[in-house]
C-alpha positions in Angstrom: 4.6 0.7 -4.7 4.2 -2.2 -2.0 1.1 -3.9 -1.5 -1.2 -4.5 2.1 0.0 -8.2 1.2 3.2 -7.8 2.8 1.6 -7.6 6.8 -0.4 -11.0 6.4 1.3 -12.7 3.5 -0.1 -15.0 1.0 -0.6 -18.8 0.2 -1.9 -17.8 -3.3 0.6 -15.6 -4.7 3.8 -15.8 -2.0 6.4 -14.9 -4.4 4.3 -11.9 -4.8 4.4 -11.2 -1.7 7.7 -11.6 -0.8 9.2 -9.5 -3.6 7.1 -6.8 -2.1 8.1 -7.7 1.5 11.6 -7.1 -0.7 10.6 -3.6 -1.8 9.9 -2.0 1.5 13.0 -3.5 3.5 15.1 -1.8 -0.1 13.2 1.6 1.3 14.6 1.6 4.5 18.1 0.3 3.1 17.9 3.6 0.2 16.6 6.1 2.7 19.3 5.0 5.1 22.1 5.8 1.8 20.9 8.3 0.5 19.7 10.5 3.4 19.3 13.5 3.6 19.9 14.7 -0.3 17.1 12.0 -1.3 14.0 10.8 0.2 13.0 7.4 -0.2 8.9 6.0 0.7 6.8 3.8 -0.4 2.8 3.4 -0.4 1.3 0.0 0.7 -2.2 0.1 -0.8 -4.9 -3.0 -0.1 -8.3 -2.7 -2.4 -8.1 0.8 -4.5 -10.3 -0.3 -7.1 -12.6 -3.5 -8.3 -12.4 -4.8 -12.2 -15.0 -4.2 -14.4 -16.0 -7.8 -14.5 -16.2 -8.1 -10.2 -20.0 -8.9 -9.1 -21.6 -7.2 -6.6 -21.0 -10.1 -4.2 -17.4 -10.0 -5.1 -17.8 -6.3 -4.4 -19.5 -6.4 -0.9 -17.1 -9.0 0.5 -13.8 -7.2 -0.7 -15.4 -3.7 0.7 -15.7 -5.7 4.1 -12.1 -6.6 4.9 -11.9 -3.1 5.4 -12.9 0.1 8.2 -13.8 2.0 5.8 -16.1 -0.5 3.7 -15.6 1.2 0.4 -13.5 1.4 -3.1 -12.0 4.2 -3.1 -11.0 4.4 -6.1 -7.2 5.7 -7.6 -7.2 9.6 -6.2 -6.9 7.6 -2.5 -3.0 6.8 -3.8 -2.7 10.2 -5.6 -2.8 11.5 -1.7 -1.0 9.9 -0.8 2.0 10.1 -3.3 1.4 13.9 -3.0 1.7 13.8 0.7 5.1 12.0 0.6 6.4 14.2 -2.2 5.3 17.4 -0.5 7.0 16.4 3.4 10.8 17.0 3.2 11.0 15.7 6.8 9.7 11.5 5.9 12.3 8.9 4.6 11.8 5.3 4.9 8.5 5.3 5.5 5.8 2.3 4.0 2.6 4.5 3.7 -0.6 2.4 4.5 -3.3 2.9 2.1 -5.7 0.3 3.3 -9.4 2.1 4.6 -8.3 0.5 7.9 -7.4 -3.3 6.3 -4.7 -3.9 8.7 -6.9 -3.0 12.1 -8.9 -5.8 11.1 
């Protein structure tokens, strides 16, 4: 599991972000090894879901950084696992799971 972090990077939490930055180049290293007996992906999801404590203002300004303006909630990286476990023809693939994030 990456994180949308990894296409902008961060000033807050960079060592965050570059351990993730660390994960997806490890995919493309793994899925080069151990090709084609094992498939190797990752998902790269931006806003899934808000704490319990996150105000509405909180709420509307996170939902905006996206297309798709929402919180989707966890079933939106369940697809997307699925998906990845289901095609035996993708290795070394970062999924985006970002309503959009990085077109904006």
């Amino acid at each position: 599991m990456s994180d949308f972090v990894v296409q902008k990077g961060s000033s807050r939490h960079a060592a965050y972000a570059a351990s993730k930055a660390g994960l997806e180049n490890l995919t493309l290293s793994f899925a080069a090894m151990f090709a084609p007996r094992i498939q190797v992906n990752t998902i790269a999801p931006a806003l899934i879901m808000l704490k319990p404590d996150d105000d509405d203002d909180y709420a509307e300004r996170a939902k905006a950084k996206s297309l798709m303006q929402s919180v989707p909630g966890p079933g939106v990286i369940w697809q997307a696992m699925r998906y990845l476990l289901d095609s035996h023809y993708v290795t070394g693939t970062t999924m985006p799971v970002d309503g959009g994030r990085h077109l904006k």
